[in-house]
C-alpha positions as CSV (number, residue, x, y, z in Angstrom):
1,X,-58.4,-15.8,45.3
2,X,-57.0,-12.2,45.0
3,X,-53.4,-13.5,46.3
4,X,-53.5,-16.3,43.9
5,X,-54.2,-13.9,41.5
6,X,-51.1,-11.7,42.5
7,X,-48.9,-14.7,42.8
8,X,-50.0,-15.8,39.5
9,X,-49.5,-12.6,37.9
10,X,-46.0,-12.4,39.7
11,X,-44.9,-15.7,38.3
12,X,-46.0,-14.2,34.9
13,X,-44.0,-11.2,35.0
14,X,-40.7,-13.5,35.5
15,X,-41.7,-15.4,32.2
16,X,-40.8,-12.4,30.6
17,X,-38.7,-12.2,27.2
18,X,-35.1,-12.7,27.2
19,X,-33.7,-8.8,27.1
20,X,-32.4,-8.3,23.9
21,X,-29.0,-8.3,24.6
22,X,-29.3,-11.4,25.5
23,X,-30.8,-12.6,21.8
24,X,-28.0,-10.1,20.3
25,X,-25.5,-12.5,22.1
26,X,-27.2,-15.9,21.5
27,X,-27.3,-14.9,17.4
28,X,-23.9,-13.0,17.0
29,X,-21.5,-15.7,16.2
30,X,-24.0,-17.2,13.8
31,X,-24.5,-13.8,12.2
32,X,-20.7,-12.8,11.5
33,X,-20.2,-16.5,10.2
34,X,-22.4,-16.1,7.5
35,X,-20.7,-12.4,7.1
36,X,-17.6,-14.3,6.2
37,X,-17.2,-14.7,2.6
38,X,-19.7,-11.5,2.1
39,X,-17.0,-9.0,1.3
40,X,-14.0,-10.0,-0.4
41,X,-11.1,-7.8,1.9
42,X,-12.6,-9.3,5.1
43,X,-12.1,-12.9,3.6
44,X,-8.4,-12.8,2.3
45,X,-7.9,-11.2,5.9
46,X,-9.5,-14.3,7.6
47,X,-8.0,-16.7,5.2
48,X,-4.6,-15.7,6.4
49,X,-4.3,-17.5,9.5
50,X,-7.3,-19.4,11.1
51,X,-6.8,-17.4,15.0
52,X,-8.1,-14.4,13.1
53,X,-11.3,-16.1,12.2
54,X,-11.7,-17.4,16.0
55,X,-11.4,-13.3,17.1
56,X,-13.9,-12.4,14.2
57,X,-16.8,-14.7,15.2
58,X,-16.2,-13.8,18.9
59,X,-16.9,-10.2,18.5
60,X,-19.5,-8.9,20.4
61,X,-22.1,-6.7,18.5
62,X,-23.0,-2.7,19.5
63,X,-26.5,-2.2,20.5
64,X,-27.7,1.4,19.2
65,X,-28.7,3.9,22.1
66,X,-29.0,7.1,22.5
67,X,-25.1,7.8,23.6
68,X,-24.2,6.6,19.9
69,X,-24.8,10.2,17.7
70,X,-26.1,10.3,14.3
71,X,-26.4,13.9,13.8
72,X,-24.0,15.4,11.0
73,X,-23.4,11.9,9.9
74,X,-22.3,10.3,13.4
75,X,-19.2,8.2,13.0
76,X,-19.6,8.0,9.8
77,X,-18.3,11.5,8.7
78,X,-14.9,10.8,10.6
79,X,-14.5,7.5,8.3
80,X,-15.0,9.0,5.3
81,X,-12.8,11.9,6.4
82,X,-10.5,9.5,6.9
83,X,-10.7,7.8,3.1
84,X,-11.0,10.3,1.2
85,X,-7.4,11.6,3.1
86,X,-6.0,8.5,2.1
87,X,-6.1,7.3,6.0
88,X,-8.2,4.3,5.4
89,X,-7.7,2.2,2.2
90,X,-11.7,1.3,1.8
91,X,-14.9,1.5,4.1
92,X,-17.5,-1.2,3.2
93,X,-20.7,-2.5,5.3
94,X,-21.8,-5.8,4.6
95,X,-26.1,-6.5,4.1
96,X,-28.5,-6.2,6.9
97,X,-29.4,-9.2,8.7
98,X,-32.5,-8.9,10.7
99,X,-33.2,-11.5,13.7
100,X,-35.4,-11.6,16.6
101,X,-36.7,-8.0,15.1
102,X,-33.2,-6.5,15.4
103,X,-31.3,-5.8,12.6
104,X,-27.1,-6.5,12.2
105,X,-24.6,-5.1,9.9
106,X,-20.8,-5.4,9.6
107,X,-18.4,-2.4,8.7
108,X,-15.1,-3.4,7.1
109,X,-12.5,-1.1,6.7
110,X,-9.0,-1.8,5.1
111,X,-6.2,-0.2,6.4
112,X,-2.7,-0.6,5.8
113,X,-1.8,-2.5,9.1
114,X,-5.0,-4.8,8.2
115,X,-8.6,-5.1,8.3
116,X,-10.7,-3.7,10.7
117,X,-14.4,-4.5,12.0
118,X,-17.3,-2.7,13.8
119,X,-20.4,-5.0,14.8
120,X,-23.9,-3.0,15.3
121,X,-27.1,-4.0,15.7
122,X,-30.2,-1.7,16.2
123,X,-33.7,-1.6,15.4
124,X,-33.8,-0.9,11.4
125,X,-30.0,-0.4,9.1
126,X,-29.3,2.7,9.7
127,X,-29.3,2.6,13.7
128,X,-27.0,-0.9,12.6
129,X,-24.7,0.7,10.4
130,X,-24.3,4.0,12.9
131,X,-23.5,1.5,15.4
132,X,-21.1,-0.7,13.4
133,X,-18.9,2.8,12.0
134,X,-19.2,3.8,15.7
135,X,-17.0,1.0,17.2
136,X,-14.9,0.5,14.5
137,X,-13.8,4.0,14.4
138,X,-13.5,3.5,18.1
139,X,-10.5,0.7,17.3
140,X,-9.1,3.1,15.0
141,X,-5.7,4.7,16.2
142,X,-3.2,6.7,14.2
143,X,-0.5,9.6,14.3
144,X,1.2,11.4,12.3
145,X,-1.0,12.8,9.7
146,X,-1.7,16.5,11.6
147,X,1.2,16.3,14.2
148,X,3.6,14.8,11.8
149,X,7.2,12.7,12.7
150,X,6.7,14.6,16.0
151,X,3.3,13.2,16.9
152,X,4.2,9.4,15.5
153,X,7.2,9.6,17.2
154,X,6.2,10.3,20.5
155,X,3.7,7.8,20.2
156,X,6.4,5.2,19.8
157,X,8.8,6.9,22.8
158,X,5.0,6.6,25.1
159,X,4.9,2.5,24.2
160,X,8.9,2.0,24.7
161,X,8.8,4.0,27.9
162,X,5.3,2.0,28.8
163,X,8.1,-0.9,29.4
164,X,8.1,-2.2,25.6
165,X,12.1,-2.0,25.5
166,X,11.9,-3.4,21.9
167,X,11.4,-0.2,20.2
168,X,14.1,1.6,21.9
169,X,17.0,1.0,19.0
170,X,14.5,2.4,16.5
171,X,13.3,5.8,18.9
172,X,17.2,6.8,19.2
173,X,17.6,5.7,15.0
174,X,14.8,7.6,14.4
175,X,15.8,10.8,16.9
176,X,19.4,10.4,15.2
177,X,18.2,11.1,11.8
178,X,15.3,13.8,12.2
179,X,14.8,15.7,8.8
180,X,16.2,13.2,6.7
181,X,13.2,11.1,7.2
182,X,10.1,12.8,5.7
183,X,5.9,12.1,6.4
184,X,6.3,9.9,9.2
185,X,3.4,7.7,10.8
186,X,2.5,5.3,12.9
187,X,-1.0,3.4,13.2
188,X,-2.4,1.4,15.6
189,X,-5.4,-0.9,15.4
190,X,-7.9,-3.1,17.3
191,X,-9.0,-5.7,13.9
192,X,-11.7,-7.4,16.5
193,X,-11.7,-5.7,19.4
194,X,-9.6,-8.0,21.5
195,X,-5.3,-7.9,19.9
196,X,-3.7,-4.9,18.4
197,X,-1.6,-4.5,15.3
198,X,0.7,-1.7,14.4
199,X,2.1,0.1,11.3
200,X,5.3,2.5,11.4
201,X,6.1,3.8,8.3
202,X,8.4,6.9,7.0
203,X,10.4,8.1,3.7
204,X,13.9,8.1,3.7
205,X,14.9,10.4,0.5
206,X,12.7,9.0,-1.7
207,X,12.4,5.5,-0.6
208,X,9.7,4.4,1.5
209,X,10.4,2.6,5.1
210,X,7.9,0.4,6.5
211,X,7.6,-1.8,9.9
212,X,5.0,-3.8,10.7
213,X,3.9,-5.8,13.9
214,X,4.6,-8.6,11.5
215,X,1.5,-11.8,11.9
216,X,1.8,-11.6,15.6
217,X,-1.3,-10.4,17.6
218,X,-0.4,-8.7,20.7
219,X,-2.4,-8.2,23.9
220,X,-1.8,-4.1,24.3
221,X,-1.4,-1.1,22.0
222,X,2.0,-0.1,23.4
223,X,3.4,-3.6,22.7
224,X,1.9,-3.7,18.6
225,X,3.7,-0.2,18.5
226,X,6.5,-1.3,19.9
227,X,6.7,-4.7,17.3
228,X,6.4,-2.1,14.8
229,X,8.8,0.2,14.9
230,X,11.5,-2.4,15.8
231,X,10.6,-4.0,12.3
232,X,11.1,-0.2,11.2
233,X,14.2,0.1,12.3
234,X,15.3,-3.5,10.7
235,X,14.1,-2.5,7.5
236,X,15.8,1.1,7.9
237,X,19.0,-0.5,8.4
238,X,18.5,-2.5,5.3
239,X,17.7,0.6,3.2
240,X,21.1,2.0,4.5
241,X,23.0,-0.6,3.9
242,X,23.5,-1.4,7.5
243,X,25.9,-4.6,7.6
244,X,23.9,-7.9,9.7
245,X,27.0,-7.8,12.4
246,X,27.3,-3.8,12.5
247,X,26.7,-2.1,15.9
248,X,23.8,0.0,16.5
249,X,25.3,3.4,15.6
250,X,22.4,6.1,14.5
251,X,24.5,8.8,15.0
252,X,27.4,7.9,12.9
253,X,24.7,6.8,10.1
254,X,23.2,10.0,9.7
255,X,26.7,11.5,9.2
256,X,27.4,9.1,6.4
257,X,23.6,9.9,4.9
258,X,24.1,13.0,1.9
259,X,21.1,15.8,1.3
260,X,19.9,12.8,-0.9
261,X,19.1,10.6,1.5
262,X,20.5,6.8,1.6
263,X,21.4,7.6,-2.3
264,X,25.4,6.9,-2.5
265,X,27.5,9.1,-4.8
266,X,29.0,6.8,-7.6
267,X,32.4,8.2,-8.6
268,X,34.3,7.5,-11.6
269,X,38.2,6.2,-11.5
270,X,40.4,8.7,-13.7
271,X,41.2,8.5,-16.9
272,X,44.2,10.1,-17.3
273,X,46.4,7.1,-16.9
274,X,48.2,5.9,-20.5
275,X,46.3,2.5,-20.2
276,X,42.8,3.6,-20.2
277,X,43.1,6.6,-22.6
278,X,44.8,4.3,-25.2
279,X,41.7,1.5,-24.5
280,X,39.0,4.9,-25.0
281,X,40.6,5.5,-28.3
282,X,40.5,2.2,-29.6
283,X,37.1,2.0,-28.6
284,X,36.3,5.1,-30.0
285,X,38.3,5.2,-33.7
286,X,40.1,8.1,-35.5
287,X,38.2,10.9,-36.4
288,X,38.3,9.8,-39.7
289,X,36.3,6.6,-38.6
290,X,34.0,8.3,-36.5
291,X,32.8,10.8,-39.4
292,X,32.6,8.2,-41.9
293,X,30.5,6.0,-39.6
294,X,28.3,9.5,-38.9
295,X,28.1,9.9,-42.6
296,X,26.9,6.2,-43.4
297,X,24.1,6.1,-40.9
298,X,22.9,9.9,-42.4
299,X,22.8,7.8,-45.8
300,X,21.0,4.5,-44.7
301,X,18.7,6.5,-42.8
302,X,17.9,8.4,-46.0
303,X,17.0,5.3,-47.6
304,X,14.9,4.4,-45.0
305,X,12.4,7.3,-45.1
306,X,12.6,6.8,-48.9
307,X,11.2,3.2,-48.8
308,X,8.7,3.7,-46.0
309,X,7.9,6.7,-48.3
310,X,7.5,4.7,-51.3
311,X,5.4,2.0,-49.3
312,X,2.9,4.9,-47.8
313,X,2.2,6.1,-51.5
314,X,1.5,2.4,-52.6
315,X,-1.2,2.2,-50.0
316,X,-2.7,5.1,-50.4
317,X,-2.9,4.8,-54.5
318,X,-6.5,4.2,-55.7
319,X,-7.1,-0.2,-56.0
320,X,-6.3,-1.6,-59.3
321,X,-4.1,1.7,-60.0
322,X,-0.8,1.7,-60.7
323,X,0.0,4.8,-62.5
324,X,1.5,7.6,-60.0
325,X,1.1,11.0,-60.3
326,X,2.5,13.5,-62.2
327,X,6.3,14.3,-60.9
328,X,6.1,11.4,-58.9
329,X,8.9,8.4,-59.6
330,X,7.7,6.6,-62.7
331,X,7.6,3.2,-60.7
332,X,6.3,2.2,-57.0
333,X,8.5,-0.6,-55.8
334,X,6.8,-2.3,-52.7
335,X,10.3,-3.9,-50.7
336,X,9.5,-6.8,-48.9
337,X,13.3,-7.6,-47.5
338,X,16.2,-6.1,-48.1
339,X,19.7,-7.5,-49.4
340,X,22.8,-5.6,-48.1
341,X,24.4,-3.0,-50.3
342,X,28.0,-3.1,-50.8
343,X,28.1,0.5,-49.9
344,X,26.0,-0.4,-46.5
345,X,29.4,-2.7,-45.8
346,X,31.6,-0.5,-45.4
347,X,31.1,1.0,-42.0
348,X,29.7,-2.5,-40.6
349,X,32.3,-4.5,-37.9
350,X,34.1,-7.2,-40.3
351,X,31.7,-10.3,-37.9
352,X,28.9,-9.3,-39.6
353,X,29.5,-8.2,-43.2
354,X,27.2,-10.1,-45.4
């Protein structure tokens, strides 16, 4: 009887509940489906092409433990850091979902390279939401904003030398034309946690210049970064006017570029030749013409400010009065249209006298 009763309390103990990151697992995929049309950003990024929706319902969800901080705001104090510096576009959490007593929540965050998403889960919302800021923030990459052009550059030159070879026209463009481009950054992001996208972006005078790892996914940061700064370069070239079939010449660009930027110097022909100065004139009249031209608008816009004058006093005159005041104009016409003056004629082009 007693080893009956230790066999029978062995084969009890393997009956044991599923661990709960095995339920987390089972439950995820119907979860972040019913997350889908919950916040608007996340949907228009998911509508846009149907493998994004496959990587969304395949994320796996952050259990909360001790390793995940929430003191002084946890991951949640870097995000925010992060919006209110412009870093982030927006940082929204979708509503708990609690199954299987554990509770899920989604963190969406817009950025300009595209939407990114942190899956938690944890006993009650707020160990959920700690753990959904903590891995999106986690697939959250981007230079530039402290180290400046320096610190995006080298992040480019790291993924071209990483064997990316894409990105080597615009390193050397981008060397070539130093302090003639102004605030540049590069970003670099895990949407899912599975393919990375990338964002290069920098002014050129005034004129913003931005590459992006276009709709391609790609399996490694260095090779997003690399996508993006080759769609940089393209787009660079454009802004300076780069002919399609011109060589790849940086150097010789940035000696054509003025303190201005890609801004090109307009210059005038000169018009000292006998043609044009006798063309000017004719444009232009005697001085006679000119100051009795001068002289007819002064008068028409005289009249002008005496009828809208004339019209203000009829509306503010007392109703069912018509008697104005004393030194006033012993009539109020109110002028509904107006019939050219022959003394309005004379200064008009002879095509439309009348």
């Amino acid at each position: 009887k007693a080893l009956h009763s230790v066999a029978l309390s062995a084969a009890k103990s393997k009956k044991k509940k599923k661990a709960p990151a095995a339920e987390v697992l089972d439950n995820a995929a119907e979860i972040l489906r019913g997350k889908m049309l919950e916040n608007a950003t996340l949907a228009r990024f998911l509508s846009s092409d149907k493998s994004m929706e496959d990587a969304f319902l395949r994320m796996e969800p952050l259990q909360f433990s001790k390793d995940i901080n929430m003191s002084e705001g946890g991951a949640l104090r870097p995000l925010n850091n992060q919006k209110n510096s412009g870093r982030i576009n927006s940082l929204d959490f979708t509503n708990p979902k609690t199954v299987k007593d554990c509770t899920f929540m989604v963190a969406v965050i817009n950025t300009d390279v595209g939407v990114v998403c942190g899956f938690g889960c944890g006993s009650n919302k707020k160990e959920a939401k700690h753990a959904a800021a903590h891995q999106a923030l986690q697939r959250l990459f981007s230079w530039g904003a402290k180290g400046g052009a320096a610190a995006a550059l080298e992040a480019l030159r790291e993924a071209v030398e990483s064997g990316e070879e894409r990105g080597q026209q615009a390193v050397e463009a981008i060397e070539a034309l130093g302090e003639k481009l102004k605030e540049s950054a590069a970003a670099a992001v895990q949407p899912f946690g599975t393919f990375w996208k990338a964002r290069f972006a920098a002014n050129l005078s005034d004129l913003p210049v931005e590459g992006k790892s276009a709709g391609a996914t790609f399996a490694t940061q260095e090779a997003a970064l690399a996508a993006a700064g080759q769609a940089f370069y393209q787009q660079l070239r454009l802004k300076l006017g780069i002919p399609k079939a011109a060589e790849h010449n940086p150097a010789e660009w940035a000696e054509n570029i003025n303190a201005e930027g890609e801004r090109q110097t307009l210059l005038l022909p000169s018009l000292g030749d006998p043609a044009t100065e006798e063309l000017l004139s004719e444009l232009l009249g005697t001085e006679e013409e000119r100051g009795a031209l001068a002289e007819a608008l002064q008068q028409a816009t005289a009249r002008q400010m005496e009828r809208i004058a004339s019209i203000e006093e009829l509306a503010m005159a007392p109703e069912g009065s018509m008697l104005p005041e004393e030194g006033r104009a012993s009539y109020v016409a109110r002028r509904c249209f107006e019939v050219t003056k022959v003394e309005d004629e004379d200064w008009r082009r002879e095509e439309i006298k009348g």
